[in-house]
N, C-alpha and C positions, 0 to 999 in steps of 0.2 A: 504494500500500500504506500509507506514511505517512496520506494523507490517510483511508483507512477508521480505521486505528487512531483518529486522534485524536476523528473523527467518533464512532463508538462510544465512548470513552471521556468524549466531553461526551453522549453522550445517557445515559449512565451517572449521569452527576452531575445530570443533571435540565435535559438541554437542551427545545429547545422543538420539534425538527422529528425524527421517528425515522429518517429517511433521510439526516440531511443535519447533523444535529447543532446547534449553537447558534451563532451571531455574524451577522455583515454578510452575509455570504453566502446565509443564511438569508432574513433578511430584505428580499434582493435578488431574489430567486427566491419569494417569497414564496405559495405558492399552488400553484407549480409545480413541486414537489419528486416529485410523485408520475411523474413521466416520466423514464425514467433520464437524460439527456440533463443536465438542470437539475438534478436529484439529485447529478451529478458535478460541476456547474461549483458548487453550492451547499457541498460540502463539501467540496471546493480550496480553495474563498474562504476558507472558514473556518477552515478545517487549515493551511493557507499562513500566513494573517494573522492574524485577529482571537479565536479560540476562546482563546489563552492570558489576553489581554490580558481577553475577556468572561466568562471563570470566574471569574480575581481580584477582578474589579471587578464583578462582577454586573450585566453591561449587555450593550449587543447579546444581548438574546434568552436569556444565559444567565444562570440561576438555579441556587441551590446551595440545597436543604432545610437549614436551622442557618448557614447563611454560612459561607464560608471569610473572610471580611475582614470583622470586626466594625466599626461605625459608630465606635469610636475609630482606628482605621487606615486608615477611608477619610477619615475626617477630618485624620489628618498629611498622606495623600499629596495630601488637594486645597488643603491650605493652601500645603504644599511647592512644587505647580506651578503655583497662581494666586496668590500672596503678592501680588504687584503689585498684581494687580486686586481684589483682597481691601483694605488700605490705601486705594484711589482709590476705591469704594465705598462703605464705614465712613465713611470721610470725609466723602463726600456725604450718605449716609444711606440708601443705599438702590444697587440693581440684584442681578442675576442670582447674580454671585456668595456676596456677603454674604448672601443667600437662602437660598442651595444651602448655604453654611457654618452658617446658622440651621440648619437639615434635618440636617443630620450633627452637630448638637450637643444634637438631641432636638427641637427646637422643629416640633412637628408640625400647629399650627393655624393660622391667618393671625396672630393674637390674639400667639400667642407668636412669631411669626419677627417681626412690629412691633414688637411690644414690646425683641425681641435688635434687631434693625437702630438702632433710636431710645438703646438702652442704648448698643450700643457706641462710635454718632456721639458719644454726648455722654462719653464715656469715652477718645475717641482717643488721647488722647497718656497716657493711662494703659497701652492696650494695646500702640502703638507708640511705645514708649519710645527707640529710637535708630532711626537711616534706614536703618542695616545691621543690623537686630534679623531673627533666624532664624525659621523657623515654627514650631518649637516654643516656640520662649519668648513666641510672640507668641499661640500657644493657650493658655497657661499663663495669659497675661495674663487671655486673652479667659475661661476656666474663673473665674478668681479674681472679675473682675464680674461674670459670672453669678453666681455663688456670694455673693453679696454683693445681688443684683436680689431683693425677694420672690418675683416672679412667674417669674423662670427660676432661681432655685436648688431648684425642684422637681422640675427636670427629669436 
């Protein structure tokens, strides 16, 4: 029962599958929703695990028309839980996540995430100011060189 409700209320918010709703589940069963069988184990998965975590975050398969988590807030919580790898990154100048942090700070073409990656290697200890410095003061950092870059305080 639980798992219809939740099902129906993510195909409500603009899941991806109308039997089965939006998350891991979905996209594990992928193809095969149309048979009740997979239709149940697809929206279990999802109802169980993943639909709360893929509405906030707008992944696993689920999409929200207007966003429930605007790019400032996905942006605290990915600095929050890659902070590390965020630092060892910057550093270098470059990987995956400094990337994905380029993307949630607007930088939407190769052109401008180079341009952020190269800014803030050469900015480091501008935006990591102490070894125990928090993720927001260390976006705060990262906002105030953009905001000082020609090419990314446009964005």
């Amino acid at each position: 029962m639980a798992a219809m409700v939740l099902s129906s209320a993510a195909y409500a918010l603009g899941a991806s599958d109308p039997n089965a709703g939006c998350g891991w589940g979905t996209s594990a069963f992928e193809g095969k929703t149309d048979k009740k069988l997979y239709a149940l184990f697809a929206a279990t998965t999802n109802g169980t695990y993943t639909q709360t975590f893929g509405i906030s975050s707008e992944t696993a398969g689920c999409t929200v028309k207007g966003g429930w988590v605007k790019n400032e807030k996905k942006a605290a919580v990915f600095a929050e839980v890659n902070l590390q790898k965020i630092s060892k990154e910057m550093a270098q100048g470059g990987g995956e996540y400094v990337t994905a942090l380029a993307t949630l700070l607007g930088c939407q073409d190769e052109t401008a995430k180079q341009t952020f990656i190269k800014v803030t290697q050469k900015n480091y200890e501008s935006i990591f100011t102490t070894a125990n410095i928090d993720s927001a003061t260390m976006l705060r950092n990262v906002r105030n060189i953009m905001a000082a870059d020609p090419t990314l305080a446009v964005l």
